[in-house]
N, C-alpha and C positions, 0 to 999 in steps of 0.2 A: 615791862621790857619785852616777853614774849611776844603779847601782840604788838607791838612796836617795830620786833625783829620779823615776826610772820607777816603782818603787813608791806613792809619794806621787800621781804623775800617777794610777794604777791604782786607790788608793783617792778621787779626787775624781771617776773614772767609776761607779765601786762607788755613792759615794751618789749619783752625778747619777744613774743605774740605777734605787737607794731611791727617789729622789725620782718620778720616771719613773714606778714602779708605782704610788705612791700617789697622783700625779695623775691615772693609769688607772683605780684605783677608784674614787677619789672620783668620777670622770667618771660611771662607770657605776651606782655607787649609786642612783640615783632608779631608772632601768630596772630592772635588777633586783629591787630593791624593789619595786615595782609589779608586775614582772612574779611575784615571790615572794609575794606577799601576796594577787595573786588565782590563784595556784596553778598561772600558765600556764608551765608545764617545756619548749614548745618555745621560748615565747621567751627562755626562760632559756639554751636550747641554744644560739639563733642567737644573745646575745650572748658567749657562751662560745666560741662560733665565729670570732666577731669579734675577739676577744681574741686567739686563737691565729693569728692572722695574723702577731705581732709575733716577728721571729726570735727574743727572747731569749728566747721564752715556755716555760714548764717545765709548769707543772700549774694546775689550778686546781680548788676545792672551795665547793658554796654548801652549807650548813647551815641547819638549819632551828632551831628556837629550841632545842629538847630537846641540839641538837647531833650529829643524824640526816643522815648526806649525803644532800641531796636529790640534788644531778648534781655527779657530777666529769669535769673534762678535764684528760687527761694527754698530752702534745706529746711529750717529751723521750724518746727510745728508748734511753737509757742511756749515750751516748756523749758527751755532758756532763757528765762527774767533774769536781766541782769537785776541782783540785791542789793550788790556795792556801788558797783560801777551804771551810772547810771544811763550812759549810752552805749550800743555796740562798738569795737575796736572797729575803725573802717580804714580804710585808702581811697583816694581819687588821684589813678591813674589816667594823663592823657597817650592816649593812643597815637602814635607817627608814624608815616611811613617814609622811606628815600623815596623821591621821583624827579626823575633828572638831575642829578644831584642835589636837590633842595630838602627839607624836611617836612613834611606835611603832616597838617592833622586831621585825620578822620574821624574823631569821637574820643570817649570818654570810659571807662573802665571804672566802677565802685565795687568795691568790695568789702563785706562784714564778715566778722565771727565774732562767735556769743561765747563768754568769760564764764562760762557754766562749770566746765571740769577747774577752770582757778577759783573761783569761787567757792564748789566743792573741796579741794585741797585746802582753800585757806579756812573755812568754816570747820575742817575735818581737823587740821592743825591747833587750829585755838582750841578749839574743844579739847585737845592733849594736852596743851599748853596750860587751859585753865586746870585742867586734871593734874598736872604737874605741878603749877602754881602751888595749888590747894593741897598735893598731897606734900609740898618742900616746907610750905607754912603749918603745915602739921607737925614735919620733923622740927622744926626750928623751935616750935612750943617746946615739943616734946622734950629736944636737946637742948635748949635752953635750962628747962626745969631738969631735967637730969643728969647732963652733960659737963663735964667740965671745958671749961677753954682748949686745954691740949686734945682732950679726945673730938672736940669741933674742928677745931683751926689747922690740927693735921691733914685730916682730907681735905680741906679745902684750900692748903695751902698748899699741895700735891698737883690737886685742879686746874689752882691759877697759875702754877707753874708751865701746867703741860698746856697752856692757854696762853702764856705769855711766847713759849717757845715756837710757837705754831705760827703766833704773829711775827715772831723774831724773821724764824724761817719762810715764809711766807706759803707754808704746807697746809694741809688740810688733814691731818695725821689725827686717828683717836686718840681720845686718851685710855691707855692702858689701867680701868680700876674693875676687877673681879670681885668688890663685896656688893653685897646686896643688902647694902643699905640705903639712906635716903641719899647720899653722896654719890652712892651708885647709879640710883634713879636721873639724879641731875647730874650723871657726866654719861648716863646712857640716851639725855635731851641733848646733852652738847653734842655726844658724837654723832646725831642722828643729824643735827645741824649742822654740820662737819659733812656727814653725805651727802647731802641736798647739795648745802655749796660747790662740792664737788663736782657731782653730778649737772651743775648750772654754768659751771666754769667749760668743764666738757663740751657743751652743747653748742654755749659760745663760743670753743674755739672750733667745732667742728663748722657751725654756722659762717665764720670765718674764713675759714676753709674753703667753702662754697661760695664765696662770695669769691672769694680771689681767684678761682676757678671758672667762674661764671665770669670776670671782668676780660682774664684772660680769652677766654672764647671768643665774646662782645670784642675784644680786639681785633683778634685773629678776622673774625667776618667782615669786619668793617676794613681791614688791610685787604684781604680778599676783594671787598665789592671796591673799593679805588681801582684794584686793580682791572678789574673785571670793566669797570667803566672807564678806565684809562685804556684799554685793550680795545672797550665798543668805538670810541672818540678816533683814536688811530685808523680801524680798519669800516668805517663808516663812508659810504660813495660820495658824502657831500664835503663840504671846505666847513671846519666848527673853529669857529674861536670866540672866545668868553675877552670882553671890557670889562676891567677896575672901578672902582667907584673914582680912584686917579686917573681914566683915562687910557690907559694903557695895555699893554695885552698882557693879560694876564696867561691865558691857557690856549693853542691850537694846533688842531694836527697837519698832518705829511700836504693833506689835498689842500688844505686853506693855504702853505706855503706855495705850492706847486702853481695854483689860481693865478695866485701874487705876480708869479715871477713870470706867468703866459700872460699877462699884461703890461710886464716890464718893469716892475718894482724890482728893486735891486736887492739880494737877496742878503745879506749883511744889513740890511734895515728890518727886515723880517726874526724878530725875536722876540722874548720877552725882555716887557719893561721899557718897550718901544711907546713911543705916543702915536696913538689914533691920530693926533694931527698931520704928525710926519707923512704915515702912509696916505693919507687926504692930501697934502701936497704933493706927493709925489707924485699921484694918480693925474693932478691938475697940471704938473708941470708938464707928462707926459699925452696932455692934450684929452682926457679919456672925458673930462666936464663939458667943452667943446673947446674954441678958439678962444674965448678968453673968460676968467675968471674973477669977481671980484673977492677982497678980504672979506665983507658980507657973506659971499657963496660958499666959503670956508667955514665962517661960524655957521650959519645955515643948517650945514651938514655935521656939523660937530654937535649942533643943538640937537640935530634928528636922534645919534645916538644915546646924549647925555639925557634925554626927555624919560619919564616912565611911561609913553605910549608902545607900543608895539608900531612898528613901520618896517616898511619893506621897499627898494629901490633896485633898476638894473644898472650894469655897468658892462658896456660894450666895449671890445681892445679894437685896436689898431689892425688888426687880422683877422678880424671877424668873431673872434669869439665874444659870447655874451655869457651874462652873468648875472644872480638873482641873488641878493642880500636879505634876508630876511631878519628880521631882529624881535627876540623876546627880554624884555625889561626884567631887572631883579632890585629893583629899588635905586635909589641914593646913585646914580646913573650908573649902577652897574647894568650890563646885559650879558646875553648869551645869542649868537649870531651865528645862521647856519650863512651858508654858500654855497649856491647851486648852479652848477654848470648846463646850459642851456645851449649850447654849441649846436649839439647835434640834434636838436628837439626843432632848432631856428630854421639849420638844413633842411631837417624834413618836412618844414611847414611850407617850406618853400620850394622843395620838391612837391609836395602834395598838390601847389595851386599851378603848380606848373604843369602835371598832370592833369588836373581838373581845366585849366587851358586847352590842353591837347585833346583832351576828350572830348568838350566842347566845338573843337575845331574840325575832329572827325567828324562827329554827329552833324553838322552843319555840310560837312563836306559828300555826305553819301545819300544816295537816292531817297530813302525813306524820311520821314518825318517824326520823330522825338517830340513827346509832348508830356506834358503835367501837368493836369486839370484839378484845383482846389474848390473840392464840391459844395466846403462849408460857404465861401468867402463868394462861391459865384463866378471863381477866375481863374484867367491863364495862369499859372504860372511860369510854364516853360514854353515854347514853341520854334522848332530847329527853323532856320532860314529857307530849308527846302521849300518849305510850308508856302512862304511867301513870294520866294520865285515861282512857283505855279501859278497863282494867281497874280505874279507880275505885277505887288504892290513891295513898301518897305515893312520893316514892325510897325514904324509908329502911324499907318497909315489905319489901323483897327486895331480898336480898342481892345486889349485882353480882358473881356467880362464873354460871360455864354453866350449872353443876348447878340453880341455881334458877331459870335461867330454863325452863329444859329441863323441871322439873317442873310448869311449866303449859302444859305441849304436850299436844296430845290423842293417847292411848296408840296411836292406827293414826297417826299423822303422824311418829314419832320415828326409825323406819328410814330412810324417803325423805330427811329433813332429813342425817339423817347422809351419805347417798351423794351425796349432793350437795354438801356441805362436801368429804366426802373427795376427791372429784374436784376440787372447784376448788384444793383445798391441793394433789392432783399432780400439778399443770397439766392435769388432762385438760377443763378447760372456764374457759374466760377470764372468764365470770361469775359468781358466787356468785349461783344464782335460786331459789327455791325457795317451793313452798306450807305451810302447816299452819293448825293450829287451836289457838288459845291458850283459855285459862280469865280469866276476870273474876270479880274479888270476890265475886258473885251466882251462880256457876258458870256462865253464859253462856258459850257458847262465839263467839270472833270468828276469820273467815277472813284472813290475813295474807298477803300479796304479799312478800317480802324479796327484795333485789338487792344487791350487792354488790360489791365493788375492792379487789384488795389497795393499802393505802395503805405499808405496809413490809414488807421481804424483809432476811433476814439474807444476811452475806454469800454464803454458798451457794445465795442465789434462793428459798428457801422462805419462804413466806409468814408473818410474825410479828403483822401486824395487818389486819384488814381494814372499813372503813367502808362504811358504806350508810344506803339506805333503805326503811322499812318503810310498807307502803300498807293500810288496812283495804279489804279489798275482798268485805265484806259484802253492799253493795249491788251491787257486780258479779255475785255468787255469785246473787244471787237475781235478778237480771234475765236469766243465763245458764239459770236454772232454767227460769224461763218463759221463755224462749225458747226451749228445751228441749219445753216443753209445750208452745206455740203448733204447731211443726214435728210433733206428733206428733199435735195436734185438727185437721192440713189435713185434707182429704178430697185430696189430693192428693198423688200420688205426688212427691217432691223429692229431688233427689240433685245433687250437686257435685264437682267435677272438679277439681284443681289444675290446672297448669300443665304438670307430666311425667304428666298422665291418670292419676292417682290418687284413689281415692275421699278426699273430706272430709267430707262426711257424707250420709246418706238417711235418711229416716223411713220409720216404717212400713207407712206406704199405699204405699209404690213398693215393700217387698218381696210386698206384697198383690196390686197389678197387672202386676209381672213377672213373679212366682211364681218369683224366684232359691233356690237353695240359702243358707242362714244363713250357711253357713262360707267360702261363695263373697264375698258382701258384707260385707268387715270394711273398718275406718279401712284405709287406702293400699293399697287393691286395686288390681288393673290394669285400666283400660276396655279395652282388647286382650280381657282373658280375659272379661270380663263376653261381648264383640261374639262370642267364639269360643263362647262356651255357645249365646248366642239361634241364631248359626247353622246351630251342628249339630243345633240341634231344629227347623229350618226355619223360624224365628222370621221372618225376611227373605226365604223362598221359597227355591226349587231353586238351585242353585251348585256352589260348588266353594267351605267356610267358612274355608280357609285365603284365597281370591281375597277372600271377599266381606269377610271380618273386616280386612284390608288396606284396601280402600276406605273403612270404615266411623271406621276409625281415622285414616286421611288427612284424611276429611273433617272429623272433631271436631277434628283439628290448625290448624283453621282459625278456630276461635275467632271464632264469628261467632255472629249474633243468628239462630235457626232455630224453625219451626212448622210442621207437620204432621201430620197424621193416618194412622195405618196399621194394618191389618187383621193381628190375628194368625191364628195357624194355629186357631183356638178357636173365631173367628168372632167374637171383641169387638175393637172398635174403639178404640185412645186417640187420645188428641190428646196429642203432644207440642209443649212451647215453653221456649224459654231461650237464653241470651244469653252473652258473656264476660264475667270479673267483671275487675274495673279490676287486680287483682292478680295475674291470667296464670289459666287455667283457663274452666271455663264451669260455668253449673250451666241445672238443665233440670228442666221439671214433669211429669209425665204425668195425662192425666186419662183415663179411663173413658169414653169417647162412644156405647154400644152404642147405645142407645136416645136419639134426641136428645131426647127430652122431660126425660127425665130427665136428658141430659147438661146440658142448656142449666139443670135447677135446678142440677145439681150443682155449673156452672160458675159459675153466680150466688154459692150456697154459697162455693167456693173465690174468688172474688174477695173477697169478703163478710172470708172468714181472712187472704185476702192483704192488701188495704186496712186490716184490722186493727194485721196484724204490719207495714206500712209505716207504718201511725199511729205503733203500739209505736216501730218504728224512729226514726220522729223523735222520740220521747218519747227514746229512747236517744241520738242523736244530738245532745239537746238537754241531756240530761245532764252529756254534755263539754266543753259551753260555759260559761261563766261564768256564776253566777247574779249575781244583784242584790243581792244582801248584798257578794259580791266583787266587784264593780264600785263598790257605794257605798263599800268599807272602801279600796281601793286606786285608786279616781280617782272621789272623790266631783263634783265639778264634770265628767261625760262625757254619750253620750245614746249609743244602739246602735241601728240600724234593720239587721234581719234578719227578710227575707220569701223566704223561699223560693219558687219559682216552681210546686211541686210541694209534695206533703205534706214529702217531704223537696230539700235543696237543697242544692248543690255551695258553698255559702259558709261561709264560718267566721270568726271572729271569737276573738281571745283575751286576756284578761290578768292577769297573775299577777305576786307578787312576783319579782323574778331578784338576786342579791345585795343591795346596797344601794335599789337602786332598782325599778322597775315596767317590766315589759315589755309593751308591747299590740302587736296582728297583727288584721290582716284580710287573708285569702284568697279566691280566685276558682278555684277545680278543677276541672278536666276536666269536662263531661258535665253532667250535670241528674238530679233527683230518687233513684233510689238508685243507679247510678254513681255519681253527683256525691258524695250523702250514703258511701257508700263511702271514696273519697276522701278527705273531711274528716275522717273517721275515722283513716286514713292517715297523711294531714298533722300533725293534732295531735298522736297517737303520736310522729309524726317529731322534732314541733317539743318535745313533752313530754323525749322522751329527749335531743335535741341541748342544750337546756336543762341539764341535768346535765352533759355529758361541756366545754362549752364555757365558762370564766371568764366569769362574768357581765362585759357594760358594752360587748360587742364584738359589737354585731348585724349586724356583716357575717360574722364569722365562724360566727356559729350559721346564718346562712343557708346559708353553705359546707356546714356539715354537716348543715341539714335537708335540702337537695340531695340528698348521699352519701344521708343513708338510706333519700329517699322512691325514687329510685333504685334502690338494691339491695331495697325492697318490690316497687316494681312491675314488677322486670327482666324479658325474655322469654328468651326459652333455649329456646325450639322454631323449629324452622325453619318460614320462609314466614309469621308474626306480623305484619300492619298493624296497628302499634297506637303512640299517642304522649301518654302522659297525663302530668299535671302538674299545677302549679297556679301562678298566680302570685302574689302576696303584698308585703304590705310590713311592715316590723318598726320600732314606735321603742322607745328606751329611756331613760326620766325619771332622770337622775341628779339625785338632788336636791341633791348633797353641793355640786354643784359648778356647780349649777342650768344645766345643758345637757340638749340633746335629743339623741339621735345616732338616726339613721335610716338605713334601708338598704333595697332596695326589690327586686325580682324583677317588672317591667315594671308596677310601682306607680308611684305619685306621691302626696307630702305635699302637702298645704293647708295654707300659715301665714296667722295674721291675726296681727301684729301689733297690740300694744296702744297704737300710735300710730297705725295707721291710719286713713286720713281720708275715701280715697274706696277703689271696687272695687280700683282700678290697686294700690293696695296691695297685693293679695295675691296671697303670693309661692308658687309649684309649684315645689317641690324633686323631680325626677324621678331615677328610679330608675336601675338597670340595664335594658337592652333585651332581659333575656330572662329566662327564667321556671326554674322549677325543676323536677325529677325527671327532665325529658322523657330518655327513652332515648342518644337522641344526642347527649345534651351532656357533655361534658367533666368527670369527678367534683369534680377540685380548681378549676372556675370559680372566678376572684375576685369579692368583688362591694363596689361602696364604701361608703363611709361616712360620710356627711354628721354635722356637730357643731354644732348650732346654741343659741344664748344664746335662753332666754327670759324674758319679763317675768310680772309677776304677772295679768296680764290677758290674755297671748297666746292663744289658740286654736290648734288642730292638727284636720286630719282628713282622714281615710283612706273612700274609697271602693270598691267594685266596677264593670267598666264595664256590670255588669247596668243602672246611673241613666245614663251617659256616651252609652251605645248604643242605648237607646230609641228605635221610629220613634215618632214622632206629629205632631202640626201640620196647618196645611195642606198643606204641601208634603211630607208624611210622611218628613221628616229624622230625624236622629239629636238628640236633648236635647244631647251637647255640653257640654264644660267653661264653655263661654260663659254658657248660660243654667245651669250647676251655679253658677257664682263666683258670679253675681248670687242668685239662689237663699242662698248662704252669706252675702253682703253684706246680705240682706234679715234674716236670720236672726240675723245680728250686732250688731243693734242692742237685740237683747233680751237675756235669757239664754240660760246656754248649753242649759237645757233644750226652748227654742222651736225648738231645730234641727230633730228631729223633724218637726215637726209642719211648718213651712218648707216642709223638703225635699221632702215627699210630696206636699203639697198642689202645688210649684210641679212636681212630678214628673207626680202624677196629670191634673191640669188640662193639661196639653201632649201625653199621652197619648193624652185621650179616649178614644174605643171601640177603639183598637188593644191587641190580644193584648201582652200581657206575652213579653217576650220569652228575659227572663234573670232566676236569681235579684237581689234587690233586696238590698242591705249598704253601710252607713256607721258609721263610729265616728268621735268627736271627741271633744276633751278638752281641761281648761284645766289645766297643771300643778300 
């Protein structure tokens, strides 16, 4: 009966154990799950770790779905043979996780413990049990042979009393016996069995306990995550609604309604318990399928949702809006179905080609030529219409592959073109720049400018495409010609210096009056070696021509403005004079003076060519400006005042299309007449090339970068250099898309008038940044800002130089002043905007009077 009763005791710890683990997994189910499904194996470890805290622990195994261990933990070092029991107590737990509200399984969860400590208790109990047995069949002998019935039956009927009562009551109460006899021994077995049970009953109901604690939680999270996902469903940007395996709606939020009803579904059809079919009629009646629908085209679409494929369809309204149905299947023709509003994604693709139109339309529209050359493939891929008006054919008149464009290159140009590509394909030159000479319908031959960018690189870096632009530069050709000829009709000797005393060029009358060796004065000669020749033929008198060649070169290190006349060893006299060019160097004239009758004609003469080639110059310098067909095409309502204070002049003026809209500048440069004209030469460059490398719409940043270039033009790099040139300037930019100005200034200031304004006080001076551009010592990546202003259909804008600001005149010979400028513009404003002109100068000239001009004179203005 004992071990009957201990066995028994041993299997309701066996399952309170069972039970034990499976409240352990279930506990840890979510953790792990979670921690299995985003793949995190340490925190699988640490609670695998947690787990083996528990003494009875044996092993443990998580599985991945294929049934792959992912981590096992094994406790047990073998010294827990189950005796009895002949396998370990285990669980197989599957692992799930929520996703998207479905349930999912990641893997698998086993888990052991070894029956070592029950096993121990039970083996420990019998062995009392038999010691009990054996010492109560002892009394029994004993009391048998010695006892009477009454002195037996008494305690033992005491026993079954307090045994019977215990069942009555359903307690667990000792039984109260103090002798120490064998009666005693077996009601001090009972009562010990009386603890245990106790102590078993406890455990169970505390185990209980925690179960209903633990269910309640498992509640509360799962009411939680509904909510939490009832809450995402709600405030989610797309249209969600869940089909029944009935057809019907089951579940959707605020936007799926809102969709519905910007397509004209009527909004009392929109609910749950609705049929999908309804709302498919509805949709057909209100025309959204097209003009007519078959009963077929209904089930159709009824089959698309009820199917377990995944499918996706759009649906266009009457208004334009569009819409993207996507559908994910949940079996038995349930789904779950997002809705995506495409409206303004449709707008923008359609603004985007409409822009890509526009752009196209520019790029075809302005002088230069646009091109994309696909280096793998051999071909055109882009080429602007310009291209083909020069040459006076259509597109389809030449093939886009190299080979044909290549055969209207002129036969001496085809080498150079090529080493020049090949270099930029080997990286040996960041540009793609190159001359040649193409053929035109008529066999004309035209000079070509081409530049170049790789726009794609395979993955290995070599270049696969490259974009650019091509510049007819005919008329440059021919104005470098004559200018060419001009230098070579001076009667005067001319020669040019770079920056490290390099020749850049001389004509022929200075190899006439120096009488140099030919092979001595080529392009980037040394002045050292020129000064070492004149020395050692005594050209500079008696010495030592390493001392004096030293001096002579120190002193042109100096880059200063120099005239003088000196006697050669021959007995003819020149007169030298020349100056440093704005761009580091000096250049220098020599004239002939033997005879001053004849020097003073010949001086007349060379001034006579000089004044010419400065005429020329401004003619050149005037080239680069805007004409008046581009002025009237790109800001027909403007006026331009450019007076240079010299034949030529340090101001500049510009404006050209820049992406979508119109960029205009007006400059103020360093120096006066050709310095200054130098300069703007300079600048423009600057401003031309920054213009390309910079996204249009951002004229603080092209500032940035006309900076850097004008900068690294005019760097000095010779020691002991006084020099600090620059220019200051201001840039706007007419965005019409979005009718704003944006402005940015380099010690400039805008002029607004306002189309409401009433009196002067109205107008408003947008100032600039406080400092100017290129100068030596400024900082290459200066910021500079960005003004963003609204204007009206009437407003005015205008840009001045302080050549009008800085005037003396008056009585009091003051400065003209923005004072008397605003009124001047408030006078001017009452007309049109082409009376500004005429305004300005007069109220310029008249304030003047007989005082000398002091500065080139420059304004522009414009009415968007």
């Amino acid at each position: 009966m004992f071990a009957f009763l201990e066995f028994n005791r041993t299997s309701i710890r066996a399952d309170i154990q069972q039970q034990n683990l499976e409240r352990l997994a279930q506990s840890h189910n979510a953790g792990l799950a979670k921690a299995l499904w985003e793949y995190d194996v340490e925190s699988i470890d640490a609670i695998l770790t947690d787990l083996a805290m528990n003494p009875d622990f044996h092993s443990a195994s998580i599985l991945e779905l294929d049934g792959t261990p992912l981590v096992e933990r094994l406790v047990d070092d073998g010294t827990h043979v189950a005796r009895i029991f002949q396998d370990y107590p285990s669980i197989e737990e599957t692992l799930s996780i929520t996703v998207n509200g479905q349930d999912t399984n990641v893997g698998t969860l086993i888990l052991t413990f070894h029956n070592a400590n029950i096993e121990q208790e039970l083996l420990s109990n019998l062995k009392d049990d038999a010691i009990v047995v054996m010492g109560l069949g002892l009394v029994i002998v004993i009391v048998t042979v010695i006892a009477t019935r009454e002195i037996v039956g008494k305690p033992l009927t005491i026993v079954r009393d307090s045994i019977d009562q215990n069942r009555r009551d359903g307690i667990s109460a000792p039984i109260d016996w103090s002798a120490r006899d064998e009666i005693g021994d077996l009601v001090l077995a009972f009562n010990e069995l009386q603890r245990e049970r106790e102590k078993a009953t406890r455990a169970l109901r505390q185990h209980h306990d925690e179960l209903e604690t633990l269910v309640a939680e498992r509640t509360k999270a799962l009411a939680e995550s509904e909510a939490l996902l009832n809450s995402a469903f709600a405030n989610m940007p797309d249209g969600f609604f869940m089909i029944g395996e009935d057809g019907r709606l089951v579940k959707f939020n605020q936007n799926f309604f809102n969709y519905l009803v910007r397509l004209g579904i009527p909004e009392p059809l929109i609910k749950q318990g609705t049929e999908l079919r309804q709302i498919i009629e509805a949709m057909g009646d209100l025309g959204l399928y097209g003009d007519a629908i078959s009963a077929e085209d209904y089930e159709h679409r009824l089959e698309t949702y009820r199917s377990d494929e995944p499918a996706h369809r759009q649906i266009e309204g009457q208004a334009g809006d569009m819409f993207e149905v996507r559908k994910a299947p949940l079996g038995g023709g349930a789904s779950v179905n997002i809705m995506v509003d495409l409206t303004e994604l449709r707008r923008s693709q359609e603004k985007i080609r409409e822009s890509e139109e526009r752009l196209l339309f520019a790029m075809d529209s302005v002088g230069a030529q646009f091109w994309i050359n696909d280096i793998t493939a051999g071909t055109i891929e882009y080429n602007s219409t310009t291209f083909f008006d020069m040459l006076g054919v259509s597109e389809n008149d030449i093939p886009r592959t190299f080979e044909s464009y290549q055969a209207l290159f002129h036969p001496d140009d085809h080498k150079h073109v090529d080493i020049a590509l090949r270099a930029f394909l080997q990286n040996d030159s960041p540009l793609f720049e190159t001359e040649y000479r193409i053929r035109d319908v008529n066999g004309g031959w035209h000079w070509i400018l081409s530049r170049g960018h790789a726009i794609e690189r395979h993955k290995n870096r070599h270049v696969t495409k490259i974009g650019g632009i091509s510049l007819n530069i005919d008329d440059m050709k021919r104005k470098t010609a004559l200018l060419s000829s001009v230098l070579g009709s001076m009667n005067q000797g001319l020669v040019a210096f770079d920056e490290d005393l390099r020749l850049i060029v001389r004509n022929d009358r200075f190899m006439e009056i120096r009488d140099y060796p030919s092979d001595l004065v080529t392009e980037g000669a040394r002045f050292e070696d020129l000064m070492r020749y004149d020395a050692e033929r005594y050209e500079f008198g008696d010495g030592d021509p390493a001392e004096i060649t030293k001096k002579r070169v120190a002193l042109a290190k100096r880059f200063r403005p120099h005239f003088f006349e000196r006697k050669r060893p021959d007995g003819s006299i020149i007169e030298v004079s020349g100056g440093p060019l704005p761009s580091g160097g000096f250049v220098s004239t020599y004239t002939d003076v033997t005879e001053r009758r004849a020097a003073e004609a010949k001086l007349a003469d060379a001034y006579a060519v000089i004044s010419s080639s400065i005429e020329y110059a401004a003619r050149i310098q005037r080239s680069v400006l805007p004409t008046t067909s581009q002025l009237d095409s790109l800001l027909p309502k403007s006026y331009v005042i450019w007076e240079p204070r010299d034949v030529v002049g340090g101001d500049l003026y510009w404006v050209r299309a820049w992406g979508t809209g119109t960029l205009i500048a007006l400059g103020d440069c360093t120096g006066h007449g050709v310095p200054g004209a130098f300069m703007t030469l300079i600048a423009t460059s600057a401003l031309e090339q920054a213009m390309k490398e910079v996204t249009p719409g951002r004229p603080s940043l092209l500032l940035q970068r006309m900076h850097q270039l004008v900068q690294a033009t005019i760097g000095r790099f010779a020691d002991g250099v006084e020099a600090n040139d620059g220019l200051e300037i201001g840039l706007c930019y007419i965005d019409p898309s979005i009718e704003v100005i944006k402005f940015s200034g380099a010690r400039f200031s805008l002029f607004h008038i306002p189309e409401t304004a009433e009196a002067i006080e109205d107008i408003v001076e947008i100032k600039g940044d406080k400092t100017g551009i290129g100068y030596p010592d400024l900082d290459p990546f200066i910021p500079f800002a960005e003004e963003t202003l609204l204007y009206g259909a009437d407003d005015s804008f205008h840009l001045l130089t302080d050549g009008i600001i800085d005037q003396i005149g008056g009585e009091r010979r003051r400065a003209f002043g923005k004072k008397r400028y605003r009124a001047a513009l408030w006078d001017a404003h009452q007309g049109s905007i082409t009376s500004f002109p005429d305004t300005l100068e007069t109220a310029f000239e008249t304030y003047r009077g007989d005082e000398s001009r002091r500065d080139d004179l420059s304004a522009i203005g414009f009415k968007p």
